[in-house]
C-alpha positions as a printed Julia matrix, in Angstrom:
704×3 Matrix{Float64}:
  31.36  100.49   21.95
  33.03  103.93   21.44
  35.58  103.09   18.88
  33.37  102.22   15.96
  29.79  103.23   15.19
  28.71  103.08   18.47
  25.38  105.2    17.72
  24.76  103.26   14.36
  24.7    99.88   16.95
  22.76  101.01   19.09
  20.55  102.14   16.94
  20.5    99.08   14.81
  20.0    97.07   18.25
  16.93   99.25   19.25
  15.15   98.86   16.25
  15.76   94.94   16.05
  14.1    94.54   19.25
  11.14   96.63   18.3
  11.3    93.91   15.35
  11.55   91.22   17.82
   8.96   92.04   19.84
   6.24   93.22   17.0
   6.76   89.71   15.2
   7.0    87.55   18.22
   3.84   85.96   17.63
   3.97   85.36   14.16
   7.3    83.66   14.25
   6.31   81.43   16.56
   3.63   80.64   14.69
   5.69   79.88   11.73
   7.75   77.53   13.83
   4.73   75.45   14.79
   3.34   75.7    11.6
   6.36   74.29    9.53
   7.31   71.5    12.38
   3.43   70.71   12.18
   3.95   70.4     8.43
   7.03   68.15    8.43
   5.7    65.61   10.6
   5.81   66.84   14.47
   1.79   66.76   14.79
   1.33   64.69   18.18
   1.93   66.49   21.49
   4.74   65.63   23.27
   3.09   64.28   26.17
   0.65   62.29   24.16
   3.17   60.8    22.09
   5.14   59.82   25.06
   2.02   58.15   27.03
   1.03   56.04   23.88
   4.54   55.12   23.34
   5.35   53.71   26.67
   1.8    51.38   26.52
   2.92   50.4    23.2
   0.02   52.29   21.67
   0.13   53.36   17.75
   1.04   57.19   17.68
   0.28   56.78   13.39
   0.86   60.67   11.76
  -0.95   59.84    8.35
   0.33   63.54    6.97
  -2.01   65.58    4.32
  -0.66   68.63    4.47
   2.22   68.43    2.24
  -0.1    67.92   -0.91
  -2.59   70.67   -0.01
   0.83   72.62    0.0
   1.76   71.74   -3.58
  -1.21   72.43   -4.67
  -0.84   76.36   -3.95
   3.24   76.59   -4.59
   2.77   73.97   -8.12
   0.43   76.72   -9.04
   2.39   79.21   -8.67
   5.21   77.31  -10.51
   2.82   76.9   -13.41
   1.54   80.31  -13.31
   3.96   82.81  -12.36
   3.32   86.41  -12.27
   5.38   88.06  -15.23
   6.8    91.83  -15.47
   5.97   94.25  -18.04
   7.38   97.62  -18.4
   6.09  100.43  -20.56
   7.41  104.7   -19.95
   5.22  107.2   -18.5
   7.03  110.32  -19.59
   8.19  112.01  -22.78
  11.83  110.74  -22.27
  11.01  107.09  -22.38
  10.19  105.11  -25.41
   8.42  102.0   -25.85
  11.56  100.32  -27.51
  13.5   100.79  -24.4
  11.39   99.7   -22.38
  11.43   96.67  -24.3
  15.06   96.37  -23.59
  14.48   96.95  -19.88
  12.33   94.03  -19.77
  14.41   91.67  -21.87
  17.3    92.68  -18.9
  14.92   91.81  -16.07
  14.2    88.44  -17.43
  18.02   88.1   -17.79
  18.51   89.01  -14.43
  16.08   86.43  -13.2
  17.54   83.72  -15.42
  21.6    84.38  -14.46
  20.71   84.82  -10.94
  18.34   81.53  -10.71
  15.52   83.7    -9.42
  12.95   80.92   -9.77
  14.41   79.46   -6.8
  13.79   82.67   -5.14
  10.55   82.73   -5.99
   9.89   78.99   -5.22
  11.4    79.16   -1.96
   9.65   82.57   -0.61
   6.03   81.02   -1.53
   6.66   77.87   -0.02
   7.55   79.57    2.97
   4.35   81.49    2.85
   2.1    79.06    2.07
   3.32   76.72    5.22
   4.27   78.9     7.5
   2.81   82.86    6.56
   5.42   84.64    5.58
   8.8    84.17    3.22
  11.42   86.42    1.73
  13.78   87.21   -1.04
  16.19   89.99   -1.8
  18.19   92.02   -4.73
  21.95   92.5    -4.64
  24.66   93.98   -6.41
  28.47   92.24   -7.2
  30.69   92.17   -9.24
  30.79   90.64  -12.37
  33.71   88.87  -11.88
  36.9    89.44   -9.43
  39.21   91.77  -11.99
  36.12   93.65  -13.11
  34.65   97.37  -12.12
  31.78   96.56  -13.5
  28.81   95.38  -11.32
  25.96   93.4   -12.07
  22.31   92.98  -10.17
  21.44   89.24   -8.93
  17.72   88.25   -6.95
  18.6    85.72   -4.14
  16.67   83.68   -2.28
  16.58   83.7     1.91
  16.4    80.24    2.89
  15.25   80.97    6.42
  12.79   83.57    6.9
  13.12   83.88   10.34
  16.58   85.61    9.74
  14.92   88.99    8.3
  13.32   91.8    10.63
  11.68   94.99    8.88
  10.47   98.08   10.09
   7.03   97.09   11.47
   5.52  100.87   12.03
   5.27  100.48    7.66
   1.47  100.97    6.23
   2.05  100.48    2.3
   1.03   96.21    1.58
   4.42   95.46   -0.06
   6.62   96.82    2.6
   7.68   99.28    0.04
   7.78  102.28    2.58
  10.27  100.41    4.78
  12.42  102.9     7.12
  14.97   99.92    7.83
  15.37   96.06    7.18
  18.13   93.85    8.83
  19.26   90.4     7.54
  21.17   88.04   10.44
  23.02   85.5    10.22
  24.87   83.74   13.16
  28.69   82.85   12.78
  31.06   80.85   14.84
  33.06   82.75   16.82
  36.49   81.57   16.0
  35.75   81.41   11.98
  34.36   85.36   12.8
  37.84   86.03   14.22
  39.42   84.68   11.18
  36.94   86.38    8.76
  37.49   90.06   10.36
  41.09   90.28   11.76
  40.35   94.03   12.27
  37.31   94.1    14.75
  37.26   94.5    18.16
  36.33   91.39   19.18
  39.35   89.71   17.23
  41.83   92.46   18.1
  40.75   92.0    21.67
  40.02   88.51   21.15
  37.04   88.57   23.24
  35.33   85.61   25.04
  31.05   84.89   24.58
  30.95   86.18   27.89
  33.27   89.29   27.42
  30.68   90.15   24.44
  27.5    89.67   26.6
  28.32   91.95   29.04
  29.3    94.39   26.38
  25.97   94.27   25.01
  24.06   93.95   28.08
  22.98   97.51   28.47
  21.53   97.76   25.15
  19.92   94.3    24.75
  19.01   93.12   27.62
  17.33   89.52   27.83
  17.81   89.0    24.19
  21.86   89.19   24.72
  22.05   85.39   24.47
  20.56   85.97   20.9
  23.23   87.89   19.55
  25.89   85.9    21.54
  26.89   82.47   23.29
  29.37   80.12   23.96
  29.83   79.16   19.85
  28.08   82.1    17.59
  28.52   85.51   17.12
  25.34   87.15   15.53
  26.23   89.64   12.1
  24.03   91.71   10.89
  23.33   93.66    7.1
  21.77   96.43    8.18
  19.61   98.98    5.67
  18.61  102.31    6.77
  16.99  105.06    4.78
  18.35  108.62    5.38
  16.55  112.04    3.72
  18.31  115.16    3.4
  17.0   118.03    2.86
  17.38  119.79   -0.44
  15.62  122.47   -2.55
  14.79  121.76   -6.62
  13.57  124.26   -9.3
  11.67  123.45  -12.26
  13.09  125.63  -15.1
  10.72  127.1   -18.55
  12.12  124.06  -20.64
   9.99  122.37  -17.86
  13.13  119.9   -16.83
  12.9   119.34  -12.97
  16.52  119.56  -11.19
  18.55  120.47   -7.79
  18.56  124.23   -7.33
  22.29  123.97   -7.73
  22.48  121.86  -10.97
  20.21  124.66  -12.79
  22.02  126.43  -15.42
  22.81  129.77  -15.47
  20.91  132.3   -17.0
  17.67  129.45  -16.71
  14.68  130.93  -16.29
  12.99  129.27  -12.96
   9.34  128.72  -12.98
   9.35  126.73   -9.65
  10.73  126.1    -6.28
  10.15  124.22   -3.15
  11.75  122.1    -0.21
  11.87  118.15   -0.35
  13.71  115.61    1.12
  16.04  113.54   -1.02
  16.25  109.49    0.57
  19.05  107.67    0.62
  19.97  104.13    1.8
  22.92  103.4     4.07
  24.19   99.75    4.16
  26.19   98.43    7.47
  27.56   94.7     8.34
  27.62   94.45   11.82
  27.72   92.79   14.72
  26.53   93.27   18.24
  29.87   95.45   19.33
  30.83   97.46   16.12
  30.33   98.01   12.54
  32.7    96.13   10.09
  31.64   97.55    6.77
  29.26   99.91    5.55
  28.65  101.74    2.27
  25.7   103.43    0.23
  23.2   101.32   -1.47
  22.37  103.04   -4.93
  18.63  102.53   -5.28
  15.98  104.22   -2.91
  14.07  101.22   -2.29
  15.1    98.86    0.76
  15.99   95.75   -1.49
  14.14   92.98    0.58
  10.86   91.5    -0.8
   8.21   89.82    1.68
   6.1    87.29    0.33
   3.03   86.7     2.93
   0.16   84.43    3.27
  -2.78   85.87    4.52
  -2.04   89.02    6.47
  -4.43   90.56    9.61
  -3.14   93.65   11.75
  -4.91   93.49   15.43
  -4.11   94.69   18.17
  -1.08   96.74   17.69
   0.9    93.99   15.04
   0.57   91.85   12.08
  -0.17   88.82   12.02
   0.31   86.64    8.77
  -1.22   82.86    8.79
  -0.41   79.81    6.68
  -2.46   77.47    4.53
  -2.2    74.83    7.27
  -3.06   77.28   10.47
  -6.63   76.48   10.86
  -6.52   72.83    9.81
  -4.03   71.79   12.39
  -6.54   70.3    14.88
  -8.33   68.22   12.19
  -5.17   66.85   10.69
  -4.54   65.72   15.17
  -7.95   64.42   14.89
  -6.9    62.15   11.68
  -4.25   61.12   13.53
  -5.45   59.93   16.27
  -8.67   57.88   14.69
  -6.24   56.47   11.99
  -4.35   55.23   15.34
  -7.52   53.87   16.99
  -8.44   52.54   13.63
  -5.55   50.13   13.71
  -4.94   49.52   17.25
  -8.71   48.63   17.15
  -8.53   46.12   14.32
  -5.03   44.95   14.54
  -3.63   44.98   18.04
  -6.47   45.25   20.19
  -6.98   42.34   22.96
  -7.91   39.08   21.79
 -11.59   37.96   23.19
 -10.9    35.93   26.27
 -12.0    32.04   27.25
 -14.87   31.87   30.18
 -14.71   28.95   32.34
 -15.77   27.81   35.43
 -13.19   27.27   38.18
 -11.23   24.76   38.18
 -12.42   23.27   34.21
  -8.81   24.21   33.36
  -6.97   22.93   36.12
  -3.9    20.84   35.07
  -3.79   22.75   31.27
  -3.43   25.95   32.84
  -0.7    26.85   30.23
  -2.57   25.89   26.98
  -5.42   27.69   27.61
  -3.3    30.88   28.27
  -2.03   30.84   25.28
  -4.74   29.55   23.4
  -5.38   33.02   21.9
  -1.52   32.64   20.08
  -1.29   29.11   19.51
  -3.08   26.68   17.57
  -3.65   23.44   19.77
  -5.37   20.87   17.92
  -7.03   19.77   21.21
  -7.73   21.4    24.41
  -8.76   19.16   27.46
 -10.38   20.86   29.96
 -12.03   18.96   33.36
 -15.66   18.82   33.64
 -17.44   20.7    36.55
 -20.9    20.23   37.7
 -22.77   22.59   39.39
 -26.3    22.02   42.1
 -26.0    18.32   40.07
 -25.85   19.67   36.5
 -22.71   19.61   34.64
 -21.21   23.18   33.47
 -20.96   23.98   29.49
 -17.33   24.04   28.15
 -14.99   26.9    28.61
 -15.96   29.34   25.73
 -15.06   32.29   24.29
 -16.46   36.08   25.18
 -17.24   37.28   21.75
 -16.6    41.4    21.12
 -17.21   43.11   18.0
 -15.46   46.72   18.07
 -17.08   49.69   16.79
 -14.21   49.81   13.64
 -17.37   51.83   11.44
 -18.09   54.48   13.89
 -14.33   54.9    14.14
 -14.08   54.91   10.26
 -16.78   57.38    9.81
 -14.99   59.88   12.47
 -11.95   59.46   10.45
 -13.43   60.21    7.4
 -15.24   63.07    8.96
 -12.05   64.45   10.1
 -10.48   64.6     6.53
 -13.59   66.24    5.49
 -12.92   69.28    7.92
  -8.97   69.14    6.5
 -10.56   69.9     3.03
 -12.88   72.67    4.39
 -10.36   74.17    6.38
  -7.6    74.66    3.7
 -10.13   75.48    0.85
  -8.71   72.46   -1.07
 -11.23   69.39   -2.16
 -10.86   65.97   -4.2
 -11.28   67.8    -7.64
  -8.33   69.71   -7.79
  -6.19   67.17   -5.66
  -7.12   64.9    -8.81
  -9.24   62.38   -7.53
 -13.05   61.64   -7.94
 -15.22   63.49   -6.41
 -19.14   63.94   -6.9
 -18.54   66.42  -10.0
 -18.63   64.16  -12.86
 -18.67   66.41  -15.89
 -15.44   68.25  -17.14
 -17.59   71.55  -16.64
 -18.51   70.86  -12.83
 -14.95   69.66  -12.31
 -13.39   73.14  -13.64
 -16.25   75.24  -12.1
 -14.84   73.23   -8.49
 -11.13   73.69   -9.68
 -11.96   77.7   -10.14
 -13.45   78.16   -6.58
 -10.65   76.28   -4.95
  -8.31   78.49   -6.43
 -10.22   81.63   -5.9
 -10.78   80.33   -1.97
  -6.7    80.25   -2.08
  -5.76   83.07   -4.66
  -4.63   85.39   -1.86
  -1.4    83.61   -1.98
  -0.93   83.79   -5.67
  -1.96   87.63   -5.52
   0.67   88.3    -2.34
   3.36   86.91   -4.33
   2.67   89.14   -7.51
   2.89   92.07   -5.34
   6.12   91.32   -4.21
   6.6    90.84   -7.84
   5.55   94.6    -8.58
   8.23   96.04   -5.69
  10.91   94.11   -7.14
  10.12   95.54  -10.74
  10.56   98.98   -8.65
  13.76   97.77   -7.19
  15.19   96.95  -10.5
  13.77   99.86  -12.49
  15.4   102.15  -10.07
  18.3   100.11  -10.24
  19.57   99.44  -13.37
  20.3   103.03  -14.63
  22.47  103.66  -11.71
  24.41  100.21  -12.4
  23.88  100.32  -16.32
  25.17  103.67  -16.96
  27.82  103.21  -19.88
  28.38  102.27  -22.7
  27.84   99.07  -23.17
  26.45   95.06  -24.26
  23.35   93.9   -22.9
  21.83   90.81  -23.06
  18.26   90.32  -23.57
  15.84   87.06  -23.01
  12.28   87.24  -24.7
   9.33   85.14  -23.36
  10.44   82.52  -24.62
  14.25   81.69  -23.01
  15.59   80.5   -26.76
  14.8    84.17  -28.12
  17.57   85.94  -26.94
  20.05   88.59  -28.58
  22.27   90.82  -27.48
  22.29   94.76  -27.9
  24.25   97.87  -27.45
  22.73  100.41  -24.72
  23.43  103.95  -23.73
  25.06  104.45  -27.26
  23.53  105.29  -30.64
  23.79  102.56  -33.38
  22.82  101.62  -37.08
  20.22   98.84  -37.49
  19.19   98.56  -41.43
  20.5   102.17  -42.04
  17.9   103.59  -38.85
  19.8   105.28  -35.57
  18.2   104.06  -32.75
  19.42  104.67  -29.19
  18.55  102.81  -26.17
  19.31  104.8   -22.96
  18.74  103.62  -20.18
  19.6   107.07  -17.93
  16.72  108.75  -19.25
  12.96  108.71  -18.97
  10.86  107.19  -16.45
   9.74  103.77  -16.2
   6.71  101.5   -14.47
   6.35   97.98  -14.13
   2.64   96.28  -14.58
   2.32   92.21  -13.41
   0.63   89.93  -15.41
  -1.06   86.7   -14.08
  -1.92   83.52  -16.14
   0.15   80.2   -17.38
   3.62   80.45  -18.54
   5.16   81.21  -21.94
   5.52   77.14  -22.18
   2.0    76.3   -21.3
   0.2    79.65  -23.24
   2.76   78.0   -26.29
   1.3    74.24  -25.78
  -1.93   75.6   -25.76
  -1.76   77.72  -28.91
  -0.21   74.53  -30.4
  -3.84   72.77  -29.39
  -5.63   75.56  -30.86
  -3.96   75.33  -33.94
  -4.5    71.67  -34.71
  -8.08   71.87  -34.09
  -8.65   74.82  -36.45
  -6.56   72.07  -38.91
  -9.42   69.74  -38.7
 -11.77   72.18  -39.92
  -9.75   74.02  -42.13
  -7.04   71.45  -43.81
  -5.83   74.58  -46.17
  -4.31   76.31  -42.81
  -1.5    73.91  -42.46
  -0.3    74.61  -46.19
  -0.6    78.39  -45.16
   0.51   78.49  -41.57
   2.2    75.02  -40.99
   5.78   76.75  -40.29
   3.97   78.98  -37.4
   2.4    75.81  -35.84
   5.98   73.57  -35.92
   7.62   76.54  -34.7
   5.92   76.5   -31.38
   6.33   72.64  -30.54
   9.16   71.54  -28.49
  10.34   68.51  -30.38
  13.85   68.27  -31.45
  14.3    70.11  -34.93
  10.85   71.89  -34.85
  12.63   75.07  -35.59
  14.69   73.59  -38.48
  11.15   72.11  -40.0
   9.15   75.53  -39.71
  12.26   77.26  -41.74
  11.94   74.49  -44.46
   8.11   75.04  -44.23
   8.68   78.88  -44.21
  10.77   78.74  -47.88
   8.12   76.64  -49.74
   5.26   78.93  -49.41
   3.92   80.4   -52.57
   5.51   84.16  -53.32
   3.09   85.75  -52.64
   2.56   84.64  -48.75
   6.75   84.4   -48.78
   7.15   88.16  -49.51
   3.84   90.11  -48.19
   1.93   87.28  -46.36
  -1.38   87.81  -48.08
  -4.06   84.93  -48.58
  -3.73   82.37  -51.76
  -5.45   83.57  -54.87
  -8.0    80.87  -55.67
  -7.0    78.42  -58.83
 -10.42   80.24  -61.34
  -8.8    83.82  -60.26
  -4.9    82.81  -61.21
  -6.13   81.4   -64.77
  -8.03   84.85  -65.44
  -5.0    86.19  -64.7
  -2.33   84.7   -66.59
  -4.87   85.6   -69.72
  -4.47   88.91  -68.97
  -1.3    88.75  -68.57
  -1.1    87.21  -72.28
  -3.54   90.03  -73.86
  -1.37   92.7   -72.1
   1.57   91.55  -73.51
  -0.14   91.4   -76.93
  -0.75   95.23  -77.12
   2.28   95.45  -75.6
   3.83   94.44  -79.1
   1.42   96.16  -81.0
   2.29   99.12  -79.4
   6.2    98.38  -79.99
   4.94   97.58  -83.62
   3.35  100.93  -84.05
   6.78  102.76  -82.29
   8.73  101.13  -85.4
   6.46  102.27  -87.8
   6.59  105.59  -86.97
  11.12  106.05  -86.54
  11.77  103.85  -89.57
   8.87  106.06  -91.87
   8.34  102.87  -93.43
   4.31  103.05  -93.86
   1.72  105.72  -92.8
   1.22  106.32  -89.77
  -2.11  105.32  -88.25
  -4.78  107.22  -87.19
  -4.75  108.81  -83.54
  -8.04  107.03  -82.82
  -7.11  103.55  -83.67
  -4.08  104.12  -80.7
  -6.8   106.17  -78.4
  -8.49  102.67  -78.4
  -5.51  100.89  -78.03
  -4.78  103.15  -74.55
  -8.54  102.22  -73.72
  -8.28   98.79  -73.78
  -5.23   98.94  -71.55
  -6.77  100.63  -69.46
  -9.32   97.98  -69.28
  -6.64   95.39  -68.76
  -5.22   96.97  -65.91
  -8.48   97.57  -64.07
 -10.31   94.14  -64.83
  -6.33   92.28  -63.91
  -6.35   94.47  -60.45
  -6.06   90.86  -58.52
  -2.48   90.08  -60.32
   0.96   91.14  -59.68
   2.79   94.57  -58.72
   5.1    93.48  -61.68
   1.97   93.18  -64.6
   0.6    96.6   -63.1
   3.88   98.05  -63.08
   4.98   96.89  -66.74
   1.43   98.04  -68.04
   1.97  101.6   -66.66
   5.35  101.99  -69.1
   3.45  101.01  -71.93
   0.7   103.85  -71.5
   3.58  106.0   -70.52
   5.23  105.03  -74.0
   2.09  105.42  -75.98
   1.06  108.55  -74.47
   4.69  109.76  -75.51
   4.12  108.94  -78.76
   0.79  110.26  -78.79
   2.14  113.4   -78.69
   4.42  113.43  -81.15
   1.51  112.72  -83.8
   0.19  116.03  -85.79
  -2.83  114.24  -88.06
  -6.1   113.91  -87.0
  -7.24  111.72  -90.21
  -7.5   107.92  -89.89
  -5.21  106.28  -92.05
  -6.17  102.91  -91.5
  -8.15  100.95  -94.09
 -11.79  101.16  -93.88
 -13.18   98.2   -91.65
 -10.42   97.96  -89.66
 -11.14   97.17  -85.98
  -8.96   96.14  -82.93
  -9.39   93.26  -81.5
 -11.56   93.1   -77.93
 -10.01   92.28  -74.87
 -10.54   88.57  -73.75
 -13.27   88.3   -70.94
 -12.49   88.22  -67.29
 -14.17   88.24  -64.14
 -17.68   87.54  -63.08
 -19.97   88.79  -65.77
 -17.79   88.91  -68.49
 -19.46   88.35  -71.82
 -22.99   89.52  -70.46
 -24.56   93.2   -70.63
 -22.79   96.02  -73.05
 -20.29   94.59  -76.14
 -17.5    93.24  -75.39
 -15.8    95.47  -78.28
 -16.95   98.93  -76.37
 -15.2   100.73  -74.13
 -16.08   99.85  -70.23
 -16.19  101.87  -67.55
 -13.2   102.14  -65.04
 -13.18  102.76  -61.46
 -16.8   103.51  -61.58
 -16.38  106.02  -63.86
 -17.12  106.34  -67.74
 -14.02  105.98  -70.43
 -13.66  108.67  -73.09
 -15.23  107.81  -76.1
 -13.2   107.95  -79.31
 -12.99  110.8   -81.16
 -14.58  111.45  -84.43
């Protein structure tokens, strides 16, 4: 073992056998537990007893469903990422961005089977796994890409059991195995020892019989070569300096001429990645994040007695699922295939029809002669038959009692398997439904920790991998709402620079329990139709929102045609419908406005042709009053009236000052006409032809 990482082996060997033997009882326990699951639930010596008397062995299997139950959840209600920054440097835009990559990570790399596969694994047998990688993005491409994948058998992974932290996160090592036949190993590394040598299974056991021992056959035999991808975290030792702009670096990296306001000693990690095999190391590089990328998924997890032990749904109901069994069995051997009840007769009544009468309990005979026999003078009764009732109820009730202690044992009862149960109102049915899953929830809450390291993971990872300039793609909640954007490069959105860079600022990750985007979305839908029954009006307002969630083909296209026939004034700035009485008052004002508006124009060509006098400064003081008036009392109408009302005080003021007299030149009587009434109380309390206050405050009467 000289040649080629000999230490790095041995090493790696050492540490898989403290693995081994700290998890020895817990995989074993996951082996019963699944075989017990799919089927394997009678002990072997049992089962072979009952099946040479020709005894029913039945295996009437529950588990499977009280496994769904837990792992449909979860598919229903799957823990969901959010990232937000937690320094200056990060902005909530980005992190946006960030989470619109994670969710297209998970979609590309078909993380929900992942996901499905690691809970399933913990929910029937304690403990499952999945794991982050990096590739490629294709084979002529530098460019690499980050993909979650699934481990199909969990008993393949061995971590560093001296960790404390409840999501493995402080990890020291982690090895993934996989065993390989020997010849297509040859074939797949021409370079190694063992092909170069071409070594025999036995050739490799003694090689590794020093450093493995008993567990040599593991790694070796007669067909399979054992290969290893082997993670180990590394620290060196460095010294950073935090300089007065307050910017935290490597003591090396500081600028010159920075002015250092602090110093100390750390230890920078960093994570080593070999594939190996029992005799050497094939390949090995540097993993990029600082994070060991696999994710444990556990059921419910104890530590006693020096290890941990992690136990299934089905690891306490185990012997009343056997006890199901086997009164189910007695149940039907009872009823169906027990002994028929035999004939009693006296000896020699049956002489001469010896042979019907033996198989009078299978065949129908229409007669059966038997010899009469007379006993101290009297003459015996007829051969008759030896009536037994079996005790089928007492067996029923045990079996019944038995699926009781199934229910009680798993946490799991009628209601929220879907069939009746004593709870007969929807409230006492949900309240039942809520402590079942609360009884269970541990395995919901395991997996959205798991969820939270591999946020970490990713977090760390995808500035490292991300790091140019480049396109993104994004997925929103909802997997239609999806876009694609420029990171790690400035760019113009409606004349705005924005920047989304990825290499700077820090990052967490919060999870977030409850039903999916698709179920929260049917259940808005709900919510909006029944606030349509008791408000009609909120499907003229709102009926393109409520279309736009439903999942019926052309939905979307509906909700757009919806969307263009709403009145302006929702259309543009989404306020509420001005009531029929309200529009009328304004479309007078409207009218009256554009009245003095021509008076006013009127006046303006009086005055540049010098045609007639001109008029009196008080007669256009009122007219400026009663626009005034106009503009307050029509506050409820359009930017455009307001707006067109302003440049006709602005024109009148401007004329305003041009005039010089202060005599009225009008003809004695004369009066302007009153604005028409609007709003509530028009008509009632001062004159309609006085000035009225505006804004609370008093207009300026007219001078004299």
């Amino acid at each position: 073992m000289k040649e080629k990482g000999a230490d790095i082996v041995q090493r790696a060997l050492l540490n898989w056998t403290k693995a081994e033997t700290a998890t020895q009882r817990s995989r074993m326990d996951y082996v019963n537990d699944m075989e017990f699951k799919l089927g394997k639930q009678w002990p072997d010596s049992i089962m072979r007893e009952r099946m040479a008397e020709q005894r029913p062995c039945l295996t009437i299997n529950k588990f499977p469903q009280y496994v769904h139950q837990i792992t449909n959840e979860a598919r229903q209600n799957k823990p969901r990422l959010r990232v937000f920054p937690v320094d200056d440097q990060g902005d909530a835009e980005t992190a946006k961005i960030l989470e619109g990559m994670i969710r297209h990570t998970e979609e590309k790399s078909g993380a929900s089977a992942a996901y499905d596969t690691a809970i399933n694994c913990a929910v029937s047998g304690g403990f499952g796994y999945y794991r982050v990688i990096t590739q490629f993005e294709d084979p002529m491409s530098f460019n690499q890409e980050i993909r979650i994948k699934r481990v199909i058998d969990p008993l393949s992974v061995y971590l560093d059991p001296t960790h404390t932290e409840p999501d493995y996160s402080d990890i020291q090592w982690g090895m993934v195995v996989e065993d390989v036949n020997l010849d297509l190993f040859k074939a797949e590394h021409p370079e190694s020892i063992v092909a170069t040598k071409n070594m025999t299974a036995q050739e490799i056991t003694s090689f590794n019989q020093i450093s493995l021992g008993s567990y040599t056959n593991v790694w070796v035999n007669a067909n399979n070569i054992r290969v290893a991808e082997y993670f180990e975290k590394t620290y060196e030792k460095a010294t950073i300096v935090m300089i007065d702009s307050g910017e935290v670096m490597l003591e090396k990296q500081a600028p010159e001429g920075s002015v250092i306001i602090g110093k100390r000693k750390t230890y920078l990690p960093t994570i080593k990645w070999y594939k190996m095999s029992s005799v050497e190391v094939l390949e090995e590089t540097e993993w990029l994040g600082i994070y060991i990328p696999i994710i444990p998924v556990l059921g419910d997890e104890t530590f006693f007695n020096g290890e941990y032990i992690t136990e299934s749904l089905i690891r306490h109901s185990k012997d009343s699922q056997r006890m199901y069994n086997y009164w189910a069995s007695a149940e039907t051997e009872t009823i169906a295939l027990s002994p028929k009840s035999p004939f009693v007769a006296a000896e020699g009544q049956i002489a001469g029809h010896e042979a019907e009468w033996r198989n009078a309990n299978t065949v129908s005979y229409g007669v059966l002669q038997y010899t009469p026999v007379s006993l101290g003078g009297s003459l015996v009764p007829p051969p008759a038959k030896n009536n037994y009732e079996p005790p089928v109820a007492a067996i029923t009730n045990a079996r019944m009692q038995a699926a009781e202690d199934i229910k009680s044992t798993t946490g799991i009862y009628d209601a929220a398997l879907g069939a009746r149960s004593n709870e007969q109102t929807g409230v006492a049915i949900n309240a039942r439904k809520t402590q079942i899953q609360t009884s269970n929830y541990h395995f919901i809450d395991n997996f959205a920790r798991s969820l939270k390291l591999l946020g970490l993971i990713l977090l760390d990872l995808m500035p490292k991998i991300y790091n140019a300039k480049q396109v993104a793609r994004i997925i929103g909640e909802d997997s239609n709402e999806q876009k694609v954007v420029k990171i790690n490069e400035m760019f113009s959105v409606n004349g705005k620079s924005v920047t989304y860079n990825l290499t700077q600022g820090l990052y967490d990750c919060i999870v977030t329990t409850g039903p999916g985007y698709a179920s929260r979305r049917q259940e808005a839908v709900q919510n909006m139709l029944e606030l349509t029954r008791a408000w009609p009006d909120l499907l003229r307002i709102a009926g393109h929102l409520f279309i736009g969630k439903m999942d019926w083909d052309g939905a979307q296209e509906v909700a757009e045609q919806l969307k263009k026939a709403l009145p302006p004034e929702l259309a543009e700035s989404g306020e509420s419908p001005i009531p029929p009485e309200l529009k009328a008052q304004m479309q007078q004002m409207q009218q009256y406005v554009q009245q003095l508006q021509q008076e006013l124009m009127a006046t303006m060509q009086k005055l540049d042709s010098k045609s007639e006098e001109l008029e009196s400064k008080e007669r256009i003081e009122f007219a400026k009053i009663y626009a005034q008036l106009a503009i307050a009392d029509n506050n409820a109408g359009s930017k455009e009236t307001i707006e067109a009302l302003k440049a006709g005080m602005m024109m009148a003021n401007q004329r305003l000052q041009m005039l010089d007299m202060d005599e009225p030149v009008g003809e004695p009587g004369e009066t302007v006409p009153p604005p028409p009434a609007a709003g509530p109380g028009a008509g009632s309390g001062a004159a309609q032809n006085e000035p009225q206050p505006v804004g609370g405050q008093p207009l300026a009467q007219p001078t004299e």
